[in-house]
SEDO-695487 format. One record per residue: x, z, y of N, C-alpha, C, O in turn; residue number from 0; residue in three letters. Coordinates in steps of 0.2 Angstrom, whole numbers. Each point is the difference from the previous one (the first is absolute). Layout:
(node (X,Z,Y),(X,Z,Y),(X,Z,Y),(X,Z,Y),NUM,'ALA') ...
This chain:
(node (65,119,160),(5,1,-5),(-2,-1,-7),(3,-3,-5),0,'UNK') (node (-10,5,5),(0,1,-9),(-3,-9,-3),(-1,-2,-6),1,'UNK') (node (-1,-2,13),(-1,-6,-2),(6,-5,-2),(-1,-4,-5),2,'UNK') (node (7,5,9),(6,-1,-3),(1,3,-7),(3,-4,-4),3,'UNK') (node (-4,7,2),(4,2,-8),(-8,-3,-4),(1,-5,-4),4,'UNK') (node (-5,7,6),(-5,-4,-4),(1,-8,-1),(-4,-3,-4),5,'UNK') (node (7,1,8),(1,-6,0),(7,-4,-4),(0,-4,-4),6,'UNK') (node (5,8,7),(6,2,-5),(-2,-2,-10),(1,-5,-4),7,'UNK') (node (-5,11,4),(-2,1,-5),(-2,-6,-5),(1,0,-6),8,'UNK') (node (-5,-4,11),(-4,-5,-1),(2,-9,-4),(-1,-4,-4),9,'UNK') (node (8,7,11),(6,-8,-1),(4,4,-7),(-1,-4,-5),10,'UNK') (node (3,8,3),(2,3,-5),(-1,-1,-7),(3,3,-4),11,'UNK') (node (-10,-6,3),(-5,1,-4),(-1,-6,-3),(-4,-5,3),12,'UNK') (node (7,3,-10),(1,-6,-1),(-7,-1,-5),(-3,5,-2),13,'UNK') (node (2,-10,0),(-8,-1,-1),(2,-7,-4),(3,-4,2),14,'UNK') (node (-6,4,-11),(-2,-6,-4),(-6,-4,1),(-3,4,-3),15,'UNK') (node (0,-7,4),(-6,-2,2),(-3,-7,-7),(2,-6,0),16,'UNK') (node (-5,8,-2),(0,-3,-7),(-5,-7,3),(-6,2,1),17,'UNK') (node (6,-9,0),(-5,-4,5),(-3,-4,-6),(4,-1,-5),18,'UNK') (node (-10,-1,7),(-3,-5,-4),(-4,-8,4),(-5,-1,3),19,'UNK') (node (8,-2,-5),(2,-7,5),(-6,-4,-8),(1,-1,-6),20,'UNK') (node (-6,0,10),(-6,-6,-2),(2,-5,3),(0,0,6),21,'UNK') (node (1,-7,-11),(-1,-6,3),(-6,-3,-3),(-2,0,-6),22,'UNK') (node (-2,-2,15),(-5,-7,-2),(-1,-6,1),(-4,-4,3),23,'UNK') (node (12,2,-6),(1,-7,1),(6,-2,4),(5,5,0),24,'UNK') (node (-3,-10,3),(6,-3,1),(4,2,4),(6,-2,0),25,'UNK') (node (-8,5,4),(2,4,7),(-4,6,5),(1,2,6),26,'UNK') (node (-7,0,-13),(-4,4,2),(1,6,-4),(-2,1,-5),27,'UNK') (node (6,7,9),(3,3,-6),(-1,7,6),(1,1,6),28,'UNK') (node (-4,5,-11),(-3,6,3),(6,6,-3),(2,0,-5),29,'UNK') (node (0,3,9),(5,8,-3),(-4,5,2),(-2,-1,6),30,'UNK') (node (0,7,-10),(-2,6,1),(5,4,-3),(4,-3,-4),31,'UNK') (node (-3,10,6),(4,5,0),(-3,4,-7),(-4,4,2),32,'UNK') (node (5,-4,-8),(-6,0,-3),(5,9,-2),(-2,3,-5),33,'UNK') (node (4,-2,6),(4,9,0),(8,0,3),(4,-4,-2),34,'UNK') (node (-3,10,6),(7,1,2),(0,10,-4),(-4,4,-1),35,'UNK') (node (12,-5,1),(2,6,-2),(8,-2,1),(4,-5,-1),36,'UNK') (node (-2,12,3),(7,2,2),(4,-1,-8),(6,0,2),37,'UNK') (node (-6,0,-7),(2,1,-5),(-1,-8,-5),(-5,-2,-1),38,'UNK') (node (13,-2,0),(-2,-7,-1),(-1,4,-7),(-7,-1,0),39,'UNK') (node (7,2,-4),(-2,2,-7),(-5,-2,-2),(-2,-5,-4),40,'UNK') (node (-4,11,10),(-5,0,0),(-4,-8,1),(-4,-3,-4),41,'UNK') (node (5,3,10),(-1,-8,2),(2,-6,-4),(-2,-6,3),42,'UNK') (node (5,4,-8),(2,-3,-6),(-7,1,-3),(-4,-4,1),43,'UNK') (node (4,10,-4),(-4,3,-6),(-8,-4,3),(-3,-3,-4),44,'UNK') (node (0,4,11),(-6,1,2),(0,-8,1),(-5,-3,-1),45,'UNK') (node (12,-2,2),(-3,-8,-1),(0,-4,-8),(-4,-5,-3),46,'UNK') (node (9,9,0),(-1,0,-8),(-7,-1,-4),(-2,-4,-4),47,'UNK') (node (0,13,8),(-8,-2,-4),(-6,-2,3),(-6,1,-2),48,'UNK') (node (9,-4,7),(-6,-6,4),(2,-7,0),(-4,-4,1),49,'UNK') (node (10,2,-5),(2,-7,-3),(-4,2,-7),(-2,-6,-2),50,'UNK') (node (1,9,-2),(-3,1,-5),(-7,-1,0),(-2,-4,-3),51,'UNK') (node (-2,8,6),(-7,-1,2),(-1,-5,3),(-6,-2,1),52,'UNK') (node (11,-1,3),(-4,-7,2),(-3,-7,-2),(4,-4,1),53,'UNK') (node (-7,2,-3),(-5,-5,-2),(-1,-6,3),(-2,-5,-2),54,'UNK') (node (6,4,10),(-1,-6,3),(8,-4,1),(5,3,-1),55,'UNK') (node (-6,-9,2),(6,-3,-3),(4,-2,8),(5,-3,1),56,'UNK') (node (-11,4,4),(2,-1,7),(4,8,4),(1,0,6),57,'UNK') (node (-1,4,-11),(0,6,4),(8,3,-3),(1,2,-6),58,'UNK') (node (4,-2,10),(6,5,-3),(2,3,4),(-2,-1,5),59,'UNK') (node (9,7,-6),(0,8,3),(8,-3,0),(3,-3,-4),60,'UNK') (node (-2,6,11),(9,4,-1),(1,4,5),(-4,1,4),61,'UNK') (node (9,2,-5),(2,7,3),(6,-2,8),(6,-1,0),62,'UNK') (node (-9,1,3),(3,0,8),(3,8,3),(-3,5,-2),63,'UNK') (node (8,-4,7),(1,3,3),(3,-2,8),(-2,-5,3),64,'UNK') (node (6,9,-1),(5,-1,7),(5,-2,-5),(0,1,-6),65,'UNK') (node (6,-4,11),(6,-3,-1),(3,3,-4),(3,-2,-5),66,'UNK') (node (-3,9,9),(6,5,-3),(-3,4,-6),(4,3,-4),67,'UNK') (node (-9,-3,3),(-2,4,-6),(3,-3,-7),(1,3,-4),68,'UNK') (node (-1,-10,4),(-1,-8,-1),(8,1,-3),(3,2,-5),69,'UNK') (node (-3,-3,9),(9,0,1),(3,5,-4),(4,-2,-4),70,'UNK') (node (-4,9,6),(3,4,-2),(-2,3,-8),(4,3,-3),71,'UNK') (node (-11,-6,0),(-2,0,-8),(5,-7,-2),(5,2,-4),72,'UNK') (node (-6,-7,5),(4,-4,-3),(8,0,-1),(4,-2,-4),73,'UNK') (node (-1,4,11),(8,3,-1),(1,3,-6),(5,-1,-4),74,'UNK') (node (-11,10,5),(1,6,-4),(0,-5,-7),(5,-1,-3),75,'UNK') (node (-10,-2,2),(-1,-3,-9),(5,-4,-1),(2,-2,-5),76,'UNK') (node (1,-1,11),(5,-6,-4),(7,6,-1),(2,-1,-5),77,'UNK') (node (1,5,9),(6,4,0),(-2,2,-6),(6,1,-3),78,'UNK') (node (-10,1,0),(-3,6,-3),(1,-5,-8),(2,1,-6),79,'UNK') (node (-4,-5,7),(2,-6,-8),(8,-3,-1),(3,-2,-5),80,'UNK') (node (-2,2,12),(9,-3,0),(4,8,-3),(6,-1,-4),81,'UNK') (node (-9,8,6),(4,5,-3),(0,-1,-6),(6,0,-3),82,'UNK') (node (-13,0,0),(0,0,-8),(0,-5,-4),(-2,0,-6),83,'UNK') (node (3,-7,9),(3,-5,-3),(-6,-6,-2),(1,-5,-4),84,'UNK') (node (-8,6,6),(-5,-3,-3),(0,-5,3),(-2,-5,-2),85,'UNK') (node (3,4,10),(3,-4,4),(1,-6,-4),(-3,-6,0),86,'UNK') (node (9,8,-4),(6,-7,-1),(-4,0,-7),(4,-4,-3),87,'UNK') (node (-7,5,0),(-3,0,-6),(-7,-4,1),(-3,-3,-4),88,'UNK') (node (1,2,9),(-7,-2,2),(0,-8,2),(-3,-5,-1),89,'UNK') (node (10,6,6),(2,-7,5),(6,-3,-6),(2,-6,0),90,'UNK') (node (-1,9,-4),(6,-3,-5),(4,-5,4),(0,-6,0),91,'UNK') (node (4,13,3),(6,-3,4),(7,3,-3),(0,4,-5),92,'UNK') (node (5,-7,8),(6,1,-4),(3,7,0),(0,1,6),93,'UNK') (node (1,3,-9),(3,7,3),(7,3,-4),(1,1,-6),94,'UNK') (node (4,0,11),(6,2,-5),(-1,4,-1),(-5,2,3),95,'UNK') (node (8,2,-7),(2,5,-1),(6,6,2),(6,-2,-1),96,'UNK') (node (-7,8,4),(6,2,4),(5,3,-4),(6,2,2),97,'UNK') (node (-9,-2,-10),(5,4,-2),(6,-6,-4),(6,1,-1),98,'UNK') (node (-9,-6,0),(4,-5,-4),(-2,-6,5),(-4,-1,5),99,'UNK') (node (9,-4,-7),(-1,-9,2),(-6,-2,-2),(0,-6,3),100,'UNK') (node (-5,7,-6),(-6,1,-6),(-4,-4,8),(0,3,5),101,'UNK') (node (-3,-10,-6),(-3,-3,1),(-8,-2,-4),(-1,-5,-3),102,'UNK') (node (-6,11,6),(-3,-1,-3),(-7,-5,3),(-2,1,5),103,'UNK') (node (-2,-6,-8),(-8,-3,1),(-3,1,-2),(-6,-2,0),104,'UNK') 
């Protein structure tokens, strides 16, 4: 039983994995895991200041996870700029207004 919930646990458990992909050369290209952390904040910050210290021009970082972690950060961020309008502000799309006919760009 307690392998079952430890295991539960385990799938439940979403993870940032901050990767660092060296290329040498045209079709010759290496990914190391270079830090994971449950906390995207965290895992932003930790590829920030390793895009900073880096010095080679062959080596760059991004942040990977699973689908749904993936997924459900980019929904939360986009829903989350459509409520407060920076959305339509960013993408400079057309937006009426609900209180008047007021067509604004």
């Amino acid at each position: 039983m307690s392998n079952n919930n430890e295991r539960d646990k385990m799938t439940n458990t979403k993870e940032w994995l901050v990767i660092e992909k060296t290329n040498y050369g045209e079709n010759n290209c290496s990914f190391t895991v270079a830090k994971n952390h449950s906390e995207l904040e965290q895992a932003m910050t930790y590829k920030v200041y390793l895009e900073k210290l880096n010095d080679r021009k062959n080596r760059t970082y991004f942040l990977a996870s699973d689908v749904d972690t993936v997924m459900n950060t980019v929904v939360s961020a986009h829903n989350k700029s459509v409520a407060n309008g920076t959305y339509y502000e960013k993408e400079n799309k057309k937006v009426e207004s609900e209180e008047t006919d007021e067509i604004r760009f």
